[in-house]
TIZAVEX-143707 format. One record per atom (N, C-alpha, C, CB): residue number from 0; atom name; x, y, z. Coordinates in steps of 0.001 Angstrom, whole numbers, plus 524288, in hexadecimal, padded with zeros to 5 digits. Glycine has a CB too. Example, Ala and Ser with C-alpha at 12.3 -4.5 7.8 and 13.67 -1.06 7.14 Angstrom:
{atom 0; 'N'; {83386; 7E9C6; 81E78}}
{atom 0; 'CA'; {8300C; 7EE6C; 81E78}}
{atom 0; 'C'; {83390; 7F31C; 81E78}}
{atom 0; 'CB'; {82C2C; 7EE87; 82356}}
{atom 1; 'N'; {83232; 7F736; 81BA8}}
{atom 1; 'CA'; {83566; 7FBDC; 81BE4}}
{atom 1; 'C'; {83264; 8001E; 81EBE}}
{atom 1; 'CB'; {83704; 7FDAA; 8165D}}
This chain:
{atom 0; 'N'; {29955; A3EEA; 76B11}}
{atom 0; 'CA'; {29D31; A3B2C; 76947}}
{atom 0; 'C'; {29ECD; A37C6; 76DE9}}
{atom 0; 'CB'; {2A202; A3DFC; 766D0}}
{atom 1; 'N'; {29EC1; A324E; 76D52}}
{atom 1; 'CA'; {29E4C; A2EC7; 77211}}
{atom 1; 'C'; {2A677; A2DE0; 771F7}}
{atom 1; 'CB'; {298ED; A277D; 77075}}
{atom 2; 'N'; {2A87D; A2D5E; 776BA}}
{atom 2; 'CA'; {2AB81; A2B30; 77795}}
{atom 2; 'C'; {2AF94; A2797; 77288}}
{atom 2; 'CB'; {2A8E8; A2919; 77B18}}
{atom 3; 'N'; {2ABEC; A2488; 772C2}}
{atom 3; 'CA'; {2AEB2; A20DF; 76CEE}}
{atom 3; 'C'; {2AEF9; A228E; 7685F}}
{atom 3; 'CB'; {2AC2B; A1C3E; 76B3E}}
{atom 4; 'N'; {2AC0A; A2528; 767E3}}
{atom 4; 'CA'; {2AC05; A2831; 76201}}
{atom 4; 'C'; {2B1B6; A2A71; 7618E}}
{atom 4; 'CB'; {2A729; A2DB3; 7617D}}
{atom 5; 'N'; {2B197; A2F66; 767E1}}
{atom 5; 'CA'; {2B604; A3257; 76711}}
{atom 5; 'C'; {2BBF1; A2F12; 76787}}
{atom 5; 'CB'; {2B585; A36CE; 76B1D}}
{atom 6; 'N'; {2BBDA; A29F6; 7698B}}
{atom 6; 'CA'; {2BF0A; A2706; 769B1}}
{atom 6; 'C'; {2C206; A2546; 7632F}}
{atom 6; 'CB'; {2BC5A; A2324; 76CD2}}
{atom 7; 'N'; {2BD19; A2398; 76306}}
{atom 7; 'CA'; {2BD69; A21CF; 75C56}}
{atom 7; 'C'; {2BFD7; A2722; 757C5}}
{atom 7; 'CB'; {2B5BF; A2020; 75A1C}}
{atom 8; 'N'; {2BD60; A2BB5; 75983}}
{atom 8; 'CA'; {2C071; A2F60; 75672}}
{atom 8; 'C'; {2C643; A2F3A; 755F9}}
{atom 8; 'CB'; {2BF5D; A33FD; 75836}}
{atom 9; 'N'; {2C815; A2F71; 75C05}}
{atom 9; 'CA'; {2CF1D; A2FCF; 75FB6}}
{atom 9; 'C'; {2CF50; A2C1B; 75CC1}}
{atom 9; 'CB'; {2D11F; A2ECF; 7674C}}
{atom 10; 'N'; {2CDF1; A26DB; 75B33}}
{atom 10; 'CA'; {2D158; A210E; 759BF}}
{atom 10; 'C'; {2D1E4; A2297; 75426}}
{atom 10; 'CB'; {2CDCD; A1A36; 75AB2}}
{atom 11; 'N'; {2CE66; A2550; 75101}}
{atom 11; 'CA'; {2CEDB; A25CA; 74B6D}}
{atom 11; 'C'; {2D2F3; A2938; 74A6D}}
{atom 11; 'CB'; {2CA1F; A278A; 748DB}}
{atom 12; 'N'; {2D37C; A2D01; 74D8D}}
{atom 12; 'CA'; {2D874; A3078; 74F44}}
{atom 12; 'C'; {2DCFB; A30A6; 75220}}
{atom 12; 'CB'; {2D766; A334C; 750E6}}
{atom 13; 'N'; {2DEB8; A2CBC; 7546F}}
{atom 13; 'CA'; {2E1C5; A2B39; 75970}}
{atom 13; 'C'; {2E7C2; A2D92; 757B8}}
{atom 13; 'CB'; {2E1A0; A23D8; 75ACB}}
{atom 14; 'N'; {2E70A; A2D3E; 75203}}
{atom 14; 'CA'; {2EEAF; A2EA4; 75145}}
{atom 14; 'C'; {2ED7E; A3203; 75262}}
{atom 14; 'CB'; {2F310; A2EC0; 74C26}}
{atom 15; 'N'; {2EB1A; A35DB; 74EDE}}
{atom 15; 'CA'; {2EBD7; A3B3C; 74F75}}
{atom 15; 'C'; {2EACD; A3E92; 75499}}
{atom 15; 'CB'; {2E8FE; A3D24; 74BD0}}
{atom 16; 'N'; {2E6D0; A3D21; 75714}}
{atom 16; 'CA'; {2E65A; A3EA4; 75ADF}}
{atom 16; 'C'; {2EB35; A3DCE; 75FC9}}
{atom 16; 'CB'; {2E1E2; A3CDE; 75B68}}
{atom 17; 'N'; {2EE08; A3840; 76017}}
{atom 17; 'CA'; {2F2ED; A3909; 7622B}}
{atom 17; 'C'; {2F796; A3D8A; 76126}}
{atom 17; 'CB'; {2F4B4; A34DC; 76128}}
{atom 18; 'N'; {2F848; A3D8C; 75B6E}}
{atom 18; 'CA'; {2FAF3; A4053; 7588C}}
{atom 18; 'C'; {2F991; A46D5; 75CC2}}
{atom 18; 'CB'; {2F8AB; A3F77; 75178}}
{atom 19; 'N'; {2F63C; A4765; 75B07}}
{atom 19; 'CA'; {2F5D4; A4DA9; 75CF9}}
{atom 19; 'C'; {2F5A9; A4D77; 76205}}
{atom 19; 'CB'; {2F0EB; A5112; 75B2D}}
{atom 20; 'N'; {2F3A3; A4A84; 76633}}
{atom 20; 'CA'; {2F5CB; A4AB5; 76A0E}}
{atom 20; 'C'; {2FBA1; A4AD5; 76C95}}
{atom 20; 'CB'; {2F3DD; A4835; 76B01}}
{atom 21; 'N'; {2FD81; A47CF; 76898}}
{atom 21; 'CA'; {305A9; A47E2; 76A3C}}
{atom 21; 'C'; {30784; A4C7C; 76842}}
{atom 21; 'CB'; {30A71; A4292; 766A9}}
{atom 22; 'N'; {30616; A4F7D; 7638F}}
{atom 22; 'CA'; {305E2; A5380; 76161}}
{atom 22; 'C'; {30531; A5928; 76541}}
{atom 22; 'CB'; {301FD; A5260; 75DCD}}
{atom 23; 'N'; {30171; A5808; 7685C}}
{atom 23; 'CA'; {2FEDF; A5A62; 76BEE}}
{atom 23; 'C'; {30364; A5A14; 770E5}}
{atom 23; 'CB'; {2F912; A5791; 76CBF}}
{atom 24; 'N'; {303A8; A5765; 771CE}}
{atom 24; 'CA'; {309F1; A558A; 775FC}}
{atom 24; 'C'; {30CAC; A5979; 773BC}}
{atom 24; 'CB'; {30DDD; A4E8C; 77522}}
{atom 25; 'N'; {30F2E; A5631; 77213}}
{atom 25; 'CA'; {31450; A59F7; 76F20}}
{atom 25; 'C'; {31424; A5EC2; 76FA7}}
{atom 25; 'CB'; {314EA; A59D7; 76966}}
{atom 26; 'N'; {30ED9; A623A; 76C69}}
{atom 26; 'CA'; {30E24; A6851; 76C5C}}
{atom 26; 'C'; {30EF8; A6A18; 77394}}
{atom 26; 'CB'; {306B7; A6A10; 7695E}}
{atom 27; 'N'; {30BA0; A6683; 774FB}}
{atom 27; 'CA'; {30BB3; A6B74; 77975}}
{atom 27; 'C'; {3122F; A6A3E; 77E2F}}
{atom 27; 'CB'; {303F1; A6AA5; 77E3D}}
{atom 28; 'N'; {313CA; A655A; 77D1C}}
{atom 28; 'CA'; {318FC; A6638; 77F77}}
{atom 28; 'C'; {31C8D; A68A7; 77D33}}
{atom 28; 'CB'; {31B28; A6262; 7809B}}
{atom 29; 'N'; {31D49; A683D; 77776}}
{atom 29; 'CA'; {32066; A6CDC; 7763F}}
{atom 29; 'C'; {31FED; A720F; 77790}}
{atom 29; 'CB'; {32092; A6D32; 7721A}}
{atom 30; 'N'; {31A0D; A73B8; 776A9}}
{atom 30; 'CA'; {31A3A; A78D0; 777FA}}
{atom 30; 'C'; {31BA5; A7A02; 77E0C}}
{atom 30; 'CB'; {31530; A7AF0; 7767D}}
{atom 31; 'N'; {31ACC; A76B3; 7821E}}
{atom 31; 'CA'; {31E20; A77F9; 78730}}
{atom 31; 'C'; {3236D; A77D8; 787EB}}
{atom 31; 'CB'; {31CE9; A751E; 78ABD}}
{atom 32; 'N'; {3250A; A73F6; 783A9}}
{atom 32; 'CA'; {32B61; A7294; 78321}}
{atom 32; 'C'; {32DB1; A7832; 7800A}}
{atom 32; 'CB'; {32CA6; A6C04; 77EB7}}
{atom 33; 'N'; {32A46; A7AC1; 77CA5}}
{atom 33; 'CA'; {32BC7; A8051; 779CA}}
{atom 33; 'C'; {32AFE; A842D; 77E01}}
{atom 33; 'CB'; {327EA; A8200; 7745F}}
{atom 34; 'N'; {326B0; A8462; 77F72}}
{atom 34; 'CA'; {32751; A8B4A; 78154}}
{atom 34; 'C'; {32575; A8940; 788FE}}
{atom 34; 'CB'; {32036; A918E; 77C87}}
{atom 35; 'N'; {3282C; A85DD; 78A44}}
{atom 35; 'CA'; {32984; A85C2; 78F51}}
{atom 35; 'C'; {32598; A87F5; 79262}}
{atom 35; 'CB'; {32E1B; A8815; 79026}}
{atom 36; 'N'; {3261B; A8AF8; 796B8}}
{atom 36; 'CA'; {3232D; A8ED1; 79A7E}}
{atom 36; 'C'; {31F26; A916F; 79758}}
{atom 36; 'CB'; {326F8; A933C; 79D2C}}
{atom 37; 'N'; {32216; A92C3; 792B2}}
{atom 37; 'CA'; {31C5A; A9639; 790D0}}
{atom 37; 'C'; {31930; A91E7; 78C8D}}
{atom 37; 'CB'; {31E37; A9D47; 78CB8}}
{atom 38; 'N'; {31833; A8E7B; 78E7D}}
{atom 38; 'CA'; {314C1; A8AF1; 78C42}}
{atom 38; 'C'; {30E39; A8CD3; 78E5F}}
{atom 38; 'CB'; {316D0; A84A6; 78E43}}
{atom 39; 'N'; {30B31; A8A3B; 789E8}}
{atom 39; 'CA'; {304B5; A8B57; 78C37}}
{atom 39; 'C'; {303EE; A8663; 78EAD}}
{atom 39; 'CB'; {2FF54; A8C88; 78747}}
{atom 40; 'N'; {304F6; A862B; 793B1}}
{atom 40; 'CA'; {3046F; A812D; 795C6}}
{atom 40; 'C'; {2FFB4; A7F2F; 79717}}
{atom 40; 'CB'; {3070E; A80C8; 7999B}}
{atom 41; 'N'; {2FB64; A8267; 7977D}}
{atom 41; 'CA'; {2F5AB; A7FAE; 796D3}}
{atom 41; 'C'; {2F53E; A7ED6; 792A2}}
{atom 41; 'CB'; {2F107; A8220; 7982C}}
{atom 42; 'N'; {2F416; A8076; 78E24}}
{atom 42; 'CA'; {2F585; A7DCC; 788CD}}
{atom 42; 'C'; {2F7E6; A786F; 7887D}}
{atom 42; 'CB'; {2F931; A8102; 78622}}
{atom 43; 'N'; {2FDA0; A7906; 78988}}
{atom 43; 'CA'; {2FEE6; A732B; 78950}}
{atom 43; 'C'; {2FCF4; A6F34; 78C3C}}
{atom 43; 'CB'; {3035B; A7279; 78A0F}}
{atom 44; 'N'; {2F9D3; A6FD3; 790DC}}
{atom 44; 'CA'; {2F711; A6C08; 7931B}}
{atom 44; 'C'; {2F4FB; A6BEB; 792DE}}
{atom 44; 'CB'; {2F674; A6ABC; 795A5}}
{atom 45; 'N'; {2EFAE; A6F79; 78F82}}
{atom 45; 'CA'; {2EBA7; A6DEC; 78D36}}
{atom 45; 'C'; {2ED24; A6A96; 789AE}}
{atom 45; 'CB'; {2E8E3; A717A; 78B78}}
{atom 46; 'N'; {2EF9E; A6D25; 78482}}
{atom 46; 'CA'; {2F080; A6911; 7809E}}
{atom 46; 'C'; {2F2DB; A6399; 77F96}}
{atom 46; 'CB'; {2F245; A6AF0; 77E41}}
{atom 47; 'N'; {2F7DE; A6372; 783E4}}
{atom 47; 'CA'; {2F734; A5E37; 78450}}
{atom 47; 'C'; {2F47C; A58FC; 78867}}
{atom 47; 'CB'; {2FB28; A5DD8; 783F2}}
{atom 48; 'N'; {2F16E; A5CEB; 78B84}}
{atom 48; 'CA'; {2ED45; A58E2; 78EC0}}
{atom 48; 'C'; {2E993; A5782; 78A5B}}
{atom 48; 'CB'; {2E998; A5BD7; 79456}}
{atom 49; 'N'; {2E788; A5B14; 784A2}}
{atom 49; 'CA'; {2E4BD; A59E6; 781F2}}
{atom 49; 'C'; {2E7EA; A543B; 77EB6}}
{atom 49; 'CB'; {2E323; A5EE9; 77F3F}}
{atom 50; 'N'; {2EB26; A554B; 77F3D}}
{atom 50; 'CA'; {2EE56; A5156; 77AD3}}
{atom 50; 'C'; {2F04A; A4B9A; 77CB9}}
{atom 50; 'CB'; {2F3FC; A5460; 778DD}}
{atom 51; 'N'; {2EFEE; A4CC9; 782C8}}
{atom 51; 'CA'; {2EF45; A4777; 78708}}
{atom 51; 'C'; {2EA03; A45CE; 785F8}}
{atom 51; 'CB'; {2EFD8; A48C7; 78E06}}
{atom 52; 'N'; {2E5D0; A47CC; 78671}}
{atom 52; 'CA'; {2E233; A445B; 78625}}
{atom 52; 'C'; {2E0C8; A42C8; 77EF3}}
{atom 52; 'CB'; {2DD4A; A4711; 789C0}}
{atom 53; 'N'; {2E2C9; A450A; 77B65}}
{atom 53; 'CA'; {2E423; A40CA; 776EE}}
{atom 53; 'C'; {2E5A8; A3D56; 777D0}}
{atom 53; 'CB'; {2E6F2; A416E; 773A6}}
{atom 54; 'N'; {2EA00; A3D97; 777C5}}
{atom 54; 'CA'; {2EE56; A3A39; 77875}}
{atom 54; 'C'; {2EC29; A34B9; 77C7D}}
{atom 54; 'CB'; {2F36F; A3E1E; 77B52}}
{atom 55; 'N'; {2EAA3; A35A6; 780B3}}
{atom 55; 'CA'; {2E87E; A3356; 785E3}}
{atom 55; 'C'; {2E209; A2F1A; 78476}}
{atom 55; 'CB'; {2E700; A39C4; 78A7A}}
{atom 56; 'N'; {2DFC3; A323F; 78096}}
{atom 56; 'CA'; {2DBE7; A3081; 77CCE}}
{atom 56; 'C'; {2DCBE; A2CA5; 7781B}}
{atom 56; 'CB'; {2DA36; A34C9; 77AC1}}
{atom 57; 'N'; {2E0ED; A2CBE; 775DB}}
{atom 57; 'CA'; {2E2B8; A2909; 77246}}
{atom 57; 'C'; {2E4AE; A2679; 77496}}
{atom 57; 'CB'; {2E554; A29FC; 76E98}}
{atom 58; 'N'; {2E836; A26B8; 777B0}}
{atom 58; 'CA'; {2E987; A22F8; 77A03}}
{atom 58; 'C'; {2E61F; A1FAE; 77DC4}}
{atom 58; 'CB'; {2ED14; A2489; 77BDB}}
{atom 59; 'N'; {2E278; A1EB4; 77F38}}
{atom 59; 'CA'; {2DF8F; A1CE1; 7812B}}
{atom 59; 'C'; {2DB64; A19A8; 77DD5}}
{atom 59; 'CB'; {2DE50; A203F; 783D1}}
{atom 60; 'N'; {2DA23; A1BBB; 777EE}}
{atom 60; 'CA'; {2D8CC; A1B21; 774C5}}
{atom 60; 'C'; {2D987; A1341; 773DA}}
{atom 60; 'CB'; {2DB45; A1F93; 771D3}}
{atom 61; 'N'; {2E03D; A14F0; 77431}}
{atom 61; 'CA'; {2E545; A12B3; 76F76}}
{atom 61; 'C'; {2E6B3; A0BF4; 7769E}}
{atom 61; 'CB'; {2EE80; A1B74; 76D7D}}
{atom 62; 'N'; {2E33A; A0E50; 7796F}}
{atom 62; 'CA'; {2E589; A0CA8; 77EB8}}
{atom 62; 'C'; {2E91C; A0ADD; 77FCE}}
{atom 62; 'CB'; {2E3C5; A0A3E; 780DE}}
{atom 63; 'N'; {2EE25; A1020; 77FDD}}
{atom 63; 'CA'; {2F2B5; A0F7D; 78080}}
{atom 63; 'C'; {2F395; A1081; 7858B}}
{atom 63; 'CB'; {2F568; A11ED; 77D5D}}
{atom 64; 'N'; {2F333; A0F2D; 78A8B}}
{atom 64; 'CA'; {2F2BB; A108B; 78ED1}}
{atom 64; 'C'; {2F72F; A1481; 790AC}}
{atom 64; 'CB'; {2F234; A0C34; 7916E}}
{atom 65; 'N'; {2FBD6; A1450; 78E39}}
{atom 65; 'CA'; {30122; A1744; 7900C}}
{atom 65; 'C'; {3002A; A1CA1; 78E6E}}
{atom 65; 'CB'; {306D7; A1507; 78D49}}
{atom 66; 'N'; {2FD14; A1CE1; 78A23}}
{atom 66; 'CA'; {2FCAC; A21DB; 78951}}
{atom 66; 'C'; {2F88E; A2416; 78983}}
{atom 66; 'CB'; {2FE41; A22F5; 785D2}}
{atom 67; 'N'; {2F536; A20E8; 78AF7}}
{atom 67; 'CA'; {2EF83; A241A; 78D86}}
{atom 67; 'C'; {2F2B5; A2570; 79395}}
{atom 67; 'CB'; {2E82B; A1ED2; 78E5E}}
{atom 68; 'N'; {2F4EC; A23DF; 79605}}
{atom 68; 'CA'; {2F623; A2447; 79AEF}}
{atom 68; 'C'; {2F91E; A2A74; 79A56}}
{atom 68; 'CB'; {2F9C8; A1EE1; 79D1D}}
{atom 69; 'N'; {2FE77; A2AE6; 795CD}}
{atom 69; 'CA'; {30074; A2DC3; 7967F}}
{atom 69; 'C'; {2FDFB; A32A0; 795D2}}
{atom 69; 'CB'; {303B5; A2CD1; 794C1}}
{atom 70; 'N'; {2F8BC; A3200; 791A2}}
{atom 70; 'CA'; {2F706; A37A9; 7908E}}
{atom 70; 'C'; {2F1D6; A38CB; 793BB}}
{atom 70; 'CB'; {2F5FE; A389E; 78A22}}
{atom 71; 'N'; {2EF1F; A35B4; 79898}}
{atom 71; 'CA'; {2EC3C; A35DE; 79B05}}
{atom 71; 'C'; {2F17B; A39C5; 79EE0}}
{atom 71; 'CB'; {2E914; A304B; 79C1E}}
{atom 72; 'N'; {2F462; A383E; 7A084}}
{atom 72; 'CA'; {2F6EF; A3A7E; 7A42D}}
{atom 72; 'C'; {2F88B; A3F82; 7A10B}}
{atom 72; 'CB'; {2FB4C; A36FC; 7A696}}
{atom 73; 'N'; {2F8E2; A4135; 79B9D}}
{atom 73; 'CA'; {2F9BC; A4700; 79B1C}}
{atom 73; 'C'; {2F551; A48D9; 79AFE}}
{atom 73; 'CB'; {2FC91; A48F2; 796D4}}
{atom 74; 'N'; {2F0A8; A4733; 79A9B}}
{atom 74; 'CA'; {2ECFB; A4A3D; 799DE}}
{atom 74; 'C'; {2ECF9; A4BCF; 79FEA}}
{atom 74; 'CB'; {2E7FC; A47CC; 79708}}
{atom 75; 'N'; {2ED82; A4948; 7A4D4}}
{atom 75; 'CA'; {2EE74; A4A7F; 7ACA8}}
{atom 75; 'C'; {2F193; A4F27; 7AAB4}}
{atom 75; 'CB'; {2F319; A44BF; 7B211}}
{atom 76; 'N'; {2F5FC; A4F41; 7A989}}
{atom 76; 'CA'; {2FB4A; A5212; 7A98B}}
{atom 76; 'C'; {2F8FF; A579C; 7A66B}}
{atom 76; 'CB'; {300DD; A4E35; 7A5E5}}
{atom 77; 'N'; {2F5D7; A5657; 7A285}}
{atom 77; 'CA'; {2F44A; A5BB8; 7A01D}}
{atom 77; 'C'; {2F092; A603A; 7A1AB}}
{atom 77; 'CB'; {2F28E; A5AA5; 79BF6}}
{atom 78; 'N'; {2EC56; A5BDA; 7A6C9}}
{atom 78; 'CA'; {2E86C; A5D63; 7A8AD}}
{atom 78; 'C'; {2EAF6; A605B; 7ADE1}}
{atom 78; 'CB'; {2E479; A58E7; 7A940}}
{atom 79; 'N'; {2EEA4; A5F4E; 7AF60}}
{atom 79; 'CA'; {2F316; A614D; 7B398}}
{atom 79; 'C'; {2F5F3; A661F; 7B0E6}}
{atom 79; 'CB'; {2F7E6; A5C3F; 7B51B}}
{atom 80; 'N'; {2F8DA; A64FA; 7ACB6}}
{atom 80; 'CA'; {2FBAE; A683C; 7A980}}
{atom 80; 'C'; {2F4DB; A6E97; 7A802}}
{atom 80; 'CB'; {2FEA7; A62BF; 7A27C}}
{atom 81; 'N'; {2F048; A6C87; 7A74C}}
{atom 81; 'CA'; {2EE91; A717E; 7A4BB}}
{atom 81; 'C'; {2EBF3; A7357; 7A9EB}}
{atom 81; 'CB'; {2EA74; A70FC; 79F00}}
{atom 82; 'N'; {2EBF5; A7258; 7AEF9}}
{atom 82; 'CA'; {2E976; A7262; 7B229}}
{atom 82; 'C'; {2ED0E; A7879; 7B608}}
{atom 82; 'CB'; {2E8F8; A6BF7; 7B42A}}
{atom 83; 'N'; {2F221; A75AE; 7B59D}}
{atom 83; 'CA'; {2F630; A797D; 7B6AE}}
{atom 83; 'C'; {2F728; A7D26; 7B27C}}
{atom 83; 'CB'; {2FAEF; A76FB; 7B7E2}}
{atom 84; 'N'; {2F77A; A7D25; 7AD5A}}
{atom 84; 'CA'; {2F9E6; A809D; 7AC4A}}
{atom 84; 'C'; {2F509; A851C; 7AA8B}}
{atom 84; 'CB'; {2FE18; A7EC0; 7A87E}}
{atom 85; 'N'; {2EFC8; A82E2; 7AB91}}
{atom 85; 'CA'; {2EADC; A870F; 7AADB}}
{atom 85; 'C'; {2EB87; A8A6B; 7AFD3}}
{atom 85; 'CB'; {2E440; A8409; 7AAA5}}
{atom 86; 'N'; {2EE5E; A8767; 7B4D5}}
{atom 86; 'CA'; {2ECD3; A8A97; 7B917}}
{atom 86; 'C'; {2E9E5; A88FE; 7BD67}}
{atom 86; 'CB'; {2EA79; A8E22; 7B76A}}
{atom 87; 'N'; {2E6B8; A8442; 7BC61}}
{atom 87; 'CA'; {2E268; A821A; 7BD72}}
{atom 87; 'C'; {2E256; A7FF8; 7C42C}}
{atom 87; 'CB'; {2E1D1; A7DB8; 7B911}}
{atom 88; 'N'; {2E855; A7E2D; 7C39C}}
{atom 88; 'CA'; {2EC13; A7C28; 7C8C2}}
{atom 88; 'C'; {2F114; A7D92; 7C809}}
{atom 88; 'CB'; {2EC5C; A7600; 7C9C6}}
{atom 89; 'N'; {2F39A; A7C5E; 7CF0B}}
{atom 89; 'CA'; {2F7E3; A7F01; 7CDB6}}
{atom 89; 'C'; {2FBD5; A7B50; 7CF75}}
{atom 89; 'CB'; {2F83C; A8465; 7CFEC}}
């Protein structure tokens, strides 16, 4: 599957696929905002580095530059965020 194709899929899909990405937000800050310290914090930075590069993808799509910027920079922040909390660095 070439590039454009998969592009063309994201554009036929773009709400929804935003949709579950903010969806995706939400879940995993609440769940740090709920159970604090005992959060699965690689989890949440897996899942929402996955949900940055949605998000970071449509928007780029849509070439909204403010928010390709903002979710290019969570996907840095998540790659930092799962890097530490695997252990990986300290």
């Amino acid at each position: 599957m070439s590039l454009a194709h998969f592009n063309s899929i994201i554009r036929q899909h773009l709400a929804s696929i935003e949709m579950a990405g903010v969806l995706m937000r939400i879940f995993s800050f609440s769940l740090v905002s709920w159970l604090g310290p005992a959060s699965p914090f690689l989890f949440v930075w897996i899942f929402n580095t996955i949900d940055a590069v949605m998000l970071s993808w449509c928007a780029a799509l849509k070439r909204d530059r403010a928010y390709t910027v903002l979710n290019v920079f969570w996907i840095l922040v998540g790659l930092v965020g799962i890097l530490r909390a695997g252990r990986f660095v300290h």
